[in-house]
C-alpha positions as CSV (number, residue, x, y, z in Angstrom):
1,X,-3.8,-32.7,4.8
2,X,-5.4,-32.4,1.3
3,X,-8.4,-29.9,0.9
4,X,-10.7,-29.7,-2.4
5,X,-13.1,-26.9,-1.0
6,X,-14.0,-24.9,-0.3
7,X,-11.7,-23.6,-3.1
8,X,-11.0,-20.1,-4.6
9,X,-10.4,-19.5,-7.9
10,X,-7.9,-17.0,-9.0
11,X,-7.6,-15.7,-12.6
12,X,-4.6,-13.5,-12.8
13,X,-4.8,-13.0,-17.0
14,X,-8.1,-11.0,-15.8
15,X,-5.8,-9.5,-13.0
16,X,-3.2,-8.6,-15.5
17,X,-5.5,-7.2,-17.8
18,X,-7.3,-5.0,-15.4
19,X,-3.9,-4.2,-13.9
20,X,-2.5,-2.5,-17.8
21,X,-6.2,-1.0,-18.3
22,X,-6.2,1.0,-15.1
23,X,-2.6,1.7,-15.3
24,X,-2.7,2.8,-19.2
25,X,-6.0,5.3,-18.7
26,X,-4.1,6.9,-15.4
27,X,-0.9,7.3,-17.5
28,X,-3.0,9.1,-20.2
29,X,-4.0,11.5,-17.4
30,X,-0.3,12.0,-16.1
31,X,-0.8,9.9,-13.2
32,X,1.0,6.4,-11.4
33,X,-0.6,3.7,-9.9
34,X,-0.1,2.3,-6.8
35,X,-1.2,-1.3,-7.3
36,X,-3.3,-2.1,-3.9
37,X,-2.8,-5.5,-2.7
38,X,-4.3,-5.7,0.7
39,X,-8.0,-6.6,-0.4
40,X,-5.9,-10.4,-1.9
41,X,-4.0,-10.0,1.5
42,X,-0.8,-9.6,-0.4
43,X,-0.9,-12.8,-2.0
44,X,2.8,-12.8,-4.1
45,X,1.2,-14.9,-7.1
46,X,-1.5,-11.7,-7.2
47,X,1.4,-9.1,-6.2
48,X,3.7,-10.0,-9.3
49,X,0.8,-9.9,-11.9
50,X,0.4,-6.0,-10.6
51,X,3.8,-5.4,-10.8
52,X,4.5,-6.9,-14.2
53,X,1.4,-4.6,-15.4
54,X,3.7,-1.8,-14.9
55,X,2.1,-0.2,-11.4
56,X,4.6,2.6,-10.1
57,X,4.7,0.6,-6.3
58,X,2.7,-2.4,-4.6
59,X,0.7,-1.0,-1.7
60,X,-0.7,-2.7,1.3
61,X,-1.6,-2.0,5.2
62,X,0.3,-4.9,6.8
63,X,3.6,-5.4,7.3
64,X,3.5,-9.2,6.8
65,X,2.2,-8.9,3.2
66,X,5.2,-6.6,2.1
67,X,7.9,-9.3,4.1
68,X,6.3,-12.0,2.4
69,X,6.4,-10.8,-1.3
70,X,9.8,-9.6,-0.9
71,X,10.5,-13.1,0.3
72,X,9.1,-14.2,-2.9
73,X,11.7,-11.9,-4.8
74,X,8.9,-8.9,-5.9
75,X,11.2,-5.9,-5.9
76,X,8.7,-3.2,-6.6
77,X,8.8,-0.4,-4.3
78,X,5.8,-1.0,-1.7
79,X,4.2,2.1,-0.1
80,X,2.6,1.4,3.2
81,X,-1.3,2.7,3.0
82,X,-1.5,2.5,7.1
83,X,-0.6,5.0,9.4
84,X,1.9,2.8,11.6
85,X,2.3,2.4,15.2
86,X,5.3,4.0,16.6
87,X,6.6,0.5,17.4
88,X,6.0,-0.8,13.4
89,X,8.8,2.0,12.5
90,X,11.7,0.2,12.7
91,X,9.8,-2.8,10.2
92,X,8.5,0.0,8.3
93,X,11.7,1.5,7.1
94,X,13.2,-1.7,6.6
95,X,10.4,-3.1,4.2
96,X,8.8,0.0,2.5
97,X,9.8,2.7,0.3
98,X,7.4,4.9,1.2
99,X,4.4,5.1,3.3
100,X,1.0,7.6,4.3
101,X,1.8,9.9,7.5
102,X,0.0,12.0,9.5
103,X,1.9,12.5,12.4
104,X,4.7,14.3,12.8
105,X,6.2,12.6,16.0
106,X,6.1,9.1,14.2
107,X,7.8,11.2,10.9
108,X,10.7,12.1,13.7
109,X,11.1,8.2,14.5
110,X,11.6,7.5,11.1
111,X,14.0,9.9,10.7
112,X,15.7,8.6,13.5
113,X,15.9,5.1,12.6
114,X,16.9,6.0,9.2
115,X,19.9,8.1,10.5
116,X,20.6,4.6,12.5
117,X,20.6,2.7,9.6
118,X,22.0,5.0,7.0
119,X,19.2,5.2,4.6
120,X,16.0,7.3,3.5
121,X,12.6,6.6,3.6
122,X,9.9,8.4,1.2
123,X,7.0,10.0,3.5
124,X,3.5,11.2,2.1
125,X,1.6,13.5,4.8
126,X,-2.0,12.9,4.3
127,X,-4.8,16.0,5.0
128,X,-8.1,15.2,6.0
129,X,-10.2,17.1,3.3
130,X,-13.9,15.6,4.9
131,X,-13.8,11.9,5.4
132,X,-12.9,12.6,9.1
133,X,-10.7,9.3,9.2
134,X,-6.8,9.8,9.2
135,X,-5.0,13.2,8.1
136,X,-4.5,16.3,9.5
137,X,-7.3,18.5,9.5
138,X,-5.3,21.9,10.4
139,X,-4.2,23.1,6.8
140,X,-2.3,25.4,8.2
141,X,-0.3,23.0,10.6
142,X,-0.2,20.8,7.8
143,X,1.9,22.8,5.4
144,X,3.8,24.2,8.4
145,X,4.9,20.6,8.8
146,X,5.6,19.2,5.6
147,X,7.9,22.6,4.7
148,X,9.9,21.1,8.6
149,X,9.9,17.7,7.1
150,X,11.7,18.7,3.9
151,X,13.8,21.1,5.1
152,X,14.9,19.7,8.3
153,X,15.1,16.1,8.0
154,X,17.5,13.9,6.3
155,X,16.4,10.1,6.2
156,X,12.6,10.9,6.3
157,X,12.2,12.4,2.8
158,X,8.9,14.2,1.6
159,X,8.0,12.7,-1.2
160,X,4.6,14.4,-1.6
161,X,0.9,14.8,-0.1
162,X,-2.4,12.8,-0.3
163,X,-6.0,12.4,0.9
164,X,-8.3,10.0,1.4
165,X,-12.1,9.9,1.0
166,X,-15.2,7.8,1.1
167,X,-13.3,4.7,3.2
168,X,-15.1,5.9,6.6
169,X,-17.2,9.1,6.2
170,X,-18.4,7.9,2.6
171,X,-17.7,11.6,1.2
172,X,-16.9,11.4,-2.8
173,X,-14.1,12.3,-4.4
174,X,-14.9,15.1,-6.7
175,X,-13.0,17.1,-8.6
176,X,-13.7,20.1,-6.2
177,X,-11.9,17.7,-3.4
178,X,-9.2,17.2,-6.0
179,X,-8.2,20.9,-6.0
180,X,-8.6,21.3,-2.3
181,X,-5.8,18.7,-2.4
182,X,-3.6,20.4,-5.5
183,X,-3.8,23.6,-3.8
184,X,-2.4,22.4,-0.8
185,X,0.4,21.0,-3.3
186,X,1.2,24.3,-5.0
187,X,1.3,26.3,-1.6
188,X,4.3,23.6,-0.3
189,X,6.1,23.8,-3.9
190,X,5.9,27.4,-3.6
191,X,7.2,27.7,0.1
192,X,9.7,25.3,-0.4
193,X,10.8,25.8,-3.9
194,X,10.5,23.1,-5.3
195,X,7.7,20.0,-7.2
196,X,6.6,17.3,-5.2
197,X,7.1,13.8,-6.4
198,X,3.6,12.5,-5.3
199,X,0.1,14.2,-5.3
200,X,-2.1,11.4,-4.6
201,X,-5.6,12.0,-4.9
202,X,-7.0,8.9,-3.3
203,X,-8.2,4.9,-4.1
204,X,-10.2,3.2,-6.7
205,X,-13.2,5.5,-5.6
206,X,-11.4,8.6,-7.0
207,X,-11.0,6.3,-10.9
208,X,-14.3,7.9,-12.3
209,X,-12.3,10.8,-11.8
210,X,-9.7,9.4,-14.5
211,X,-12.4,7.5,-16.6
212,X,-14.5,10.8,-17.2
213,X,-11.9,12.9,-18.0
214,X,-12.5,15.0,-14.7
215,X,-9.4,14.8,-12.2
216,X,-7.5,18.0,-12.3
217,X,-4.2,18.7,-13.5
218,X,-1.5,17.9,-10.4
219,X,-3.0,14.9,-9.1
220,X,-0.4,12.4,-10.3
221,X,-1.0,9.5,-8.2
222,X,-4.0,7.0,-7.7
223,X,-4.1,4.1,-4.8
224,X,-5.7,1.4,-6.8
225,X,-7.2,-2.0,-5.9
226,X,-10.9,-2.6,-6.3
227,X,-10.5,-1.6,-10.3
228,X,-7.7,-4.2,-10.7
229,X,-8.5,-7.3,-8.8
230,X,-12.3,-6.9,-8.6
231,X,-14.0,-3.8,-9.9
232,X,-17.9,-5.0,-8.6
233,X,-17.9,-1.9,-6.4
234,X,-17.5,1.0,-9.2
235,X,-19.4,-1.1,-11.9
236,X,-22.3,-2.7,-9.2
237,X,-22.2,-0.6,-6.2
238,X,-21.3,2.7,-7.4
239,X,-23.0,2.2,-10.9
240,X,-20.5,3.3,-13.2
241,X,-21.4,0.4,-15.7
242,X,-19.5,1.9,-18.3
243,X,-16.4,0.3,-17.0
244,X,-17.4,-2.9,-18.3
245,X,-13.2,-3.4,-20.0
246,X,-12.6,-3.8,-16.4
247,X,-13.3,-7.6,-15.5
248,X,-15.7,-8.7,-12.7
249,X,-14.6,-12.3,-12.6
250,X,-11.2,-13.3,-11.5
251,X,-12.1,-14.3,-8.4
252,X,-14.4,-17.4,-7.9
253,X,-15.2,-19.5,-5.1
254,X,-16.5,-23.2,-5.5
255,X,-18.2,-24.6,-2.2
256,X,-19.6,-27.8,-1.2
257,X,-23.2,-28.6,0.0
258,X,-23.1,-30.9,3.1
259,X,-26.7,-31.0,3.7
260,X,-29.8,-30.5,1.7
261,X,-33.4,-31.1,3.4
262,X,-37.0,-29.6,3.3
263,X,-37.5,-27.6,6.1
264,X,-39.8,-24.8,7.8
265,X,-38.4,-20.9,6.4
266,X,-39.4,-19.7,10.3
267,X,-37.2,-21.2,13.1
268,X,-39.9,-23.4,15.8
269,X,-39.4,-22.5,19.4
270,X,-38.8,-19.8,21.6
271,X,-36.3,-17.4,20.3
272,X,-32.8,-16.2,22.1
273,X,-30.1,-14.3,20.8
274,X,-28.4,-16.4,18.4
275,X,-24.4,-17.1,18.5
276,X,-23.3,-13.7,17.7
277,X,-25.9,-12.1,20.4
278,X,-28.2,-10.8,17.5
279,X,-32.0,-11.3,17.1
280,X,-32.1,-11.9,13.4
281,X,-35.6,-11.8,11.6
282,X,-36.9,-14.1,9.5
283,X,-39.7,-14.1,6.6
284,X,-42.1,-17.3,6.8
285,X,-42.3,-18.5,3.1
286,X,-43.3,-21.9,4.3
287,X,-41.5,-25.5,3.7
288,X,-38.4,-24.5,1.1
289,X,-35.7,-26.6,0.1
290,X,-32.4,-25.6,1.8
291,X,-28.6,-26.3,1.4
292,X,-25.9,-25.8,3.9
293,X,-22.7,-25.0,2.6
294,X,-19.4,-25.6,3.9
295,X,-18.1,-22.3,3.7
296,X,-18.6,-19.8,6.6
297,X,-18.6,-16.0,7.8
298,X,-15.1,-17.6,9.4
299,X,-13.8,-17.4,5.8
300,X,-16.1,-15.3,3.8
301,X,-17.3,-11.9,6.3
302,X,-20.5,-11.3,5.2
303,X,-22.2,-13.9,3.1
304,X,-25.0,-12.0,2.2
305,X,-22.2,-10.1,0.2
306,X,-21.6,-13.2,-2.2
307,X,-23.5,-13.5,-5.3
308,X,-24.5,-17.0,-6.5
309,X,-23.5,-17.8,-10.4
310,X,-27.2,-19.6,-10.6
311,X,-29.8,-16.8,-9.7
312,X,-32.4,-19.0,-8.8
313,X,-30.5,-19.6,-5.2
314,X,-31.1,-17.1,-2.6
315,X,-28.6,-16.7,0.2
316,X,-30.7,-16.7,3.6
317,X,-28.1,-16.4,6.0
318,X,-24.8,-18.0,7.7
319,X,-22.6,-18.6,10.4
320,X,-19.1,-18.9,11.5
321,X,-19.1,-22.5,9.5
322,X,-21.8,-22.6,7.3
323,X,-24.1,-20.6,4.6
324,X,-27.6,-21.8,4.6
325,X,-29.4,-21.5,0.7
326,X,-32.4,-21.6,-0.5
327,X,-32.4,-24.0,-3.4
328,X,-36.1,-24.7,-4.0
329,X,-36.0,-22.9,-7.1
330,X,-32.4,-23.6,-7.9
331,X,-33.3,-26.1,-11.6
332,X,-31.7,-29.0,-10.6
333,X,-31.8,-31.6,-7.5
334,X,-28.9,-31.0,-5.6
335,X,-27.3,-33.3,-3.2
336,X,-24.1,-33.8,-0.5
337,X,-21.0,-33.8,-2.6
338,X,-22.4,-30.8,-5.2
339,X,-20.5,-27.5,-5.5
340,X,-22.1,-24.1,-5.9
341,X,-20.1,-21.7,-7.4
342,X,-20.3,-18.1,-6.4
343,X,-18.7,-14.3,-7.2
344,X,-17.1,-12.4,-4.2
345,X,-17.2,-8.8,-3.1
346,X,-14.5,-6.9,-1.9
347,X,-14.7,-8.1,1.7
348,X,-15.3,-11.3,0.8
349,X,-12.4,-11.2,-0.9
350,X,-10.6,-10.1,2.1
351,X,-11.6,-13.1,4.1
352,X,-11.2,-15.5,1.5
353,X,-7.7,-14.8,0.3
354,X,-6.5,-15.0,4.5
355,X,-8.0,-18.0,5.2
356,X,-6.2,-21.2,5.9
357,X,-9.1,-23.2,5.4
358,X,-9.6,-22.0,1.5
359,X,-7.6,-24.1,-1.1
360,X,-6.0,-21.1,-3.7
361,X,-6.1,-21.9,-7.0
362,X,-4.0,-19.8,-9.6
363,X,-4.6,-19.8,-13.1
364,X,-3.4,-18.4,-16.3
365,X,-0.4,-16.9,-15.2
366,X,0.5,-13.9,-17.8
């Protein structure tokens, strides 16, 4: 079956050129990349952009992304950025090079099933240092374990230490954070005797770090996505608009209107809960001019995340199958058979990319 739309566009010559941007500034502060690819769901036209940018490994939470760029013949070391079940291990050693820890029972497995197999696998212990999401909050426990790790274990290697911060408790990656991290570091080389391959101080939240010319020394590793495929969070969200060399536009989505009438802004009748058991509210502006769009929360999340190219259209709302616009003010008559073209955010991104019912355009391949 053919599809035209909804259809999202994919620039990967803005991809690229985020990619060397973010990887150049981060090398000027002694620190890889890890190219992030789980917000594209591992797309392997998106993955071998990264790579050929020169990111240090290709990191993503799902198992299925790394199998199928490796099926597509991507050989850059992948580091898995989810702590995995006990009963991913076996599919984690085979598919990564490394991956984030925080237990040490699953760090045994691994050990285990390399010994089986007659390989090594790369293991970065993550400490909690406020975001109260993975990572071991017990410093003390923490050090304790990565000293057993490297000295008592064969195929699990320790290939460093990291944090994360700001994904669940929203706490910001300062440079005070930073030094909580590198002084963990230096108490493990000291005890042990030896540097650590990997300090990594966190995701595309911890950049301004980088672009300021604040991160510590020590922290030679970054887990970066948003800056290379999107960058609206730091520049829009987060304010930091003097990242403006880092393109906002490789990702566009074209959608089709289905429907275009003049109808009341406030809903007639009694209300219920509507299909996802909410009570929404709604503003009475009268009889507007709406569009439904054939593109859904099914394959976008949260359409109230998109932004419309033409700024005159004013997203009211959606469902699973359609978005419902506000086009009175739009400048042109629109009718069925129109498309509307629109910039995602990073979950809209998400959705987009792992839909089946969104046509992937690539274009400009570097």
């Amino acid at each position: 079956m053919s599809r035209l739309y909804p259809e999202l566009q994919i620039d990967l010559q803005k991809i690229y050129q985020n990619s060397l941007e973010t990887v150049r500034r981060c090398a000027e502060s002694g620190i890889r990349v890890c190219g992030v690819i789980k917000g594209c769901s591992g797309l392997p036209e998106i993955a071998r952009t990264i790579s050929r940018a020169g990111v240090s490994q290709l990191g993503t939470s799902r198992i299925e992304e790394a199998v199928r760029c490796r099926e597509a013949g991507i050989s850059t070391p992948f580091l898995l950025l989810r702590v995995p079940g006990m009963s991913e291990i076996p599919d984690v050693v085979r598919y990564f090079d490394y991956s984030l820890q925080s237990e040490l029972a699953a760090v045994l497995r691994i050990d285990r099933e390399c010994s089986a197999r007659g390989m090594h696998h790369k293991v970065i212990m993550m400490a909690d240092l406020g975001d109260i999401r993975e990572g071991y909050w017990d410093k003390e426990a923490f050090i304790r374990d990565c000293l057993f790790i490297d000295r008592q274990l064969d195929g699990a290697v320790l290939a460093g230490i990291g944090t994360n911060l700001g994904c669940y408790g929203a706490i910001k990656p300062t440079r005070e954070k930073m030094e909580e991290l590198t002084a963990l570091a230096d108490e493990i080389c000291r005890q042990s005797g030896h540097p650590l391959e990997i300090i990594s101080g966190g995701a595309s939240n911890a950049y301004p770090l980088v672009h300021y010319h604040t991160m510590p020394q020590g922290i030679n590793h970054l887990r970066i996505g948003d800056n290379i495929l999107l960058s609206r969070g730091l520049q829009t969200k987060l304010n930091y608009r003097d990242m403006d060399y880092l393109d906002m536009t490789a990702f566009l989505v074209h959608a089709e209107v289905v429907e275009v009438k003049e109808k009341p802004s406030y809903p007639q009748g009694e209300f219920a809960l509507n299909a996802y058991g909410k009570l929404p509210e709604f503003e009475d502006r009268g009889i507007r001019k709406r569009a439904l769009i054939a593109l859904g929360e099914a394959d976008v999340g949260d359409v109230a995340e998109l932004l419309p190219l033409n700024s005159r259209i004013r997203i009211i709302g959606g469902s699973s199958d359609y978005m419902i616009l506000d086009v009175t003010e739009c400048g042109s008559d629109l009718q069925p058979g129109d498309l509307i073209d629109f910039y995602p955010e990073y979950i809209n991104m998400l959705h987009l990319t792992a839909s089946g019912n969104v046509r992937k355009t690539f274009l400009n391949e570097p």
